[in-house]
N, C-alpha and C positions, 0 to 999 in steps of 0.2 A: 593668079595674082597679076595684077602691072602696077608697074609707076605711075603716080599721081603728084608728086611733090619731091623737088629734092633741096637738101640743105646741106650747109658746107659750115665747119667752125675755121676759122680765117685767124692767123696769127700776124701782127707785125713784129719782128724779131727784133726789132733796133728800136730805143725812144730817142736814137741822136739828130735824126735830121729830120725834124718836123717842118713843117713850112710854116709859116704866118698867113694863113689867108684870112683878109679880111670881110668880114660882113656886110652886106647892102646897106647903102645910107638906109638912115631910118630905122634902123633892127639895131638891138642891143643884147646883150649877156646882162644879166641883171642877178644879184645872190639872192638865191631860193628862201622866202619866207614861208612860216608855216599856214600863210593865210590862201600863199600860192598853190597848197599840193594839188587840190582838186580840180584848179582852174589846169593843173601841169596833167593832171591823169584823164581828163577828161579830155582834152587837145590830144593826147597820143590815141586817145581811145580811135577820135575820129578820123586821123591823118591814118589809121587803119583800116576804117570800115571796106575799103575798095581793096585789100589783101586779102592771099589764098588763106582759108580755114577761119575767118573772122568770125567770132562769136559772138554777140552782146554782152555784155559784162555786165555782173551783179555786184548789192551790196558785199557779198561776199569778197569777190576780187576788190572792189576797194579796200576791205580788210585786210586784203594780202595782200596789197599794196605798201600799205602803209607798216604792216610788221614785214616786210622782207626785209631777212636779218642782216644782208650788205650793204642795207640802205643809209648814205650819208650824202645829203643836199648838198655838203661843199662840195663833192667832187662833180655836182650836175654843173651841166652847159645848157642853159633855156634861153632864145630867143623869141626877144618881143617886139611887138610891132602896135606902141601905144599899149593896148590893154591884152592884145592877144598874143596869146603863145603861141609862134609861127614855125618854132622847132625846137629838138630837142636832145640830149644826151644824155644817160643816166649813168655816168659809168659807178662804177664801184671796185672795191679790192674785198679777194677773200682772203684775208691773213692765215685762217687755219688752213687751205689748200696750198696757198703758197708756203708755210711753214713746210709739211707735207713732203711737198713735191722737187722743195730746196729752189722755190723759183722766185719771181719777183714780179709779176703778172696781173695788171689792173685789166678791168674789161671797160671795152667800151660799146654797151648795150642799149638798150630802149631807144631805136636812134628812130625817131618821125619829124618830119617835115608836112605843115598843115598843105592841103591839094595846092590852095592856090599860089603857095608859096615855091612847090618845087621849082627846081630848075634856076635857080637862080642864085647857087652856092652857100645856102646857109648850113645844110647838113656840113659839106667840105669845111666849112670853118667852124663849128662846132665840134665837131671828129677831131680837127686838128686842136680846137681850145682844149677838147678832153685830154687829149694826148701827154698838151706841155702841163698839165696840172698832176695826170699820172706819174711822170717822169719828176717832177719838183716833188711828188710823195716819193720820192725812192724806187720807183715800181721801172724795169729793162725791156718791158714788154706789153703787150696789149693784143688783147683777143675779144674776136664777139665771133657771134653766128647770124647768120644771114638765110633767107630763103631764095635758092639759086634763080629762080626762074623768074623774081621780083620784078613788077612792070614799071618798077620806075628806074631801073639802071644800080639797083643796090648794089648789087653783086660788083658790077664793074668799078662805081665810084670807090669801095674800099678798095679794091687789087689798087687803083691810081694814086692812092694813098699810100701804099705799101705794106698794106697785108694781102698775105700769102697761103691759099691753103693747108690747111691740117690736118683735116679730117672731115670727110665728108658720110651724106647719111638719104636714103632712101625712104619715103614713104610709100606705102603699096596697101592697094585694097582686095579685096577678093570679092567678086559678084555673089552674091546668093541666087540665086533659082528657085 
């Protein structure tokens, strides 16, 4: 076997000192309509195609899209630029894991940034927009996962953020002959 992929779930342990980072003139947070989803899954689809294991996605995954059962639009953060979706955050809370686990824990996941938008802070202030809106739901904490070796700086932008390793994870193949 070897490594080919490794991933890491990232916790921030505090929702108290979030920063305020502002968005580039011209980009807005806008509340998620339901006329938006497709234009929102189809923008993450593509700010992916240039990541490890990218698959094309079918009607199917827009199905599971749309039934994934921690899915609530209030809590997403989508930047737009005029008509396009230039980035994004999907967070969500699982009430029955946090009942569970006695915690209080929103995730802040589905995080893309369209190509030609990187690098220019809008994931950092969307991450942070997600964050004050988890914390205003009650929620002390916030986790995603990430793929460590990501080409565009993922890994590092959340630690600079203030999440912190938890647990991490190894993918490995085995050649056949």
């Amino acid at each position: 076997y070897r490594a080919i992929q490794h991933g890491a779930g990232l916790v921030r342990r505090s929702l108290a000192d979030i920063p305020d980072l502002p968005l580039p003139d011209g980009i807005e947070i806008r509340p998620v309509e339901e006329t938006h989803l497709r234009t929102i899954w189809e923008a993450d689809i593509e700010a992916f195609r240039d990541h490890w294991g990218f698959v094309e996605p079918t009607e199917k995954d827009w199905r599971g899209y749309l039934e994934f059962p921690h899915r609530d639009e209030s809590l997403w953060k989508v930047a737009w630029a005029g008509d396009e979706v230039v980035g994004q955050v999907r967070s969500f809370i699982n009430h029955e894991e946090n009942e569970q686990l006695g915690q209080k824990r929103g995730w802040t996941e589905f995080i893309s940034t369209a190509r030609g938008w990187r690098g220019k802070g809008i994931a950092s202030a969307l991450i942070c927009a997600s964050l004050h809106e988890l914390r205003e739901r009650g929620m002390e904490q916030a986790h995603l996962g990430v793929h460590v070796e990501n080409p565009h700086g993922a890994y590092r932008l959340y630690q600079s953020l203030g999440f912190e390793v938890e647990d991490v994870g190894t993918t490995y193949e085995k050649p056949l002959d």
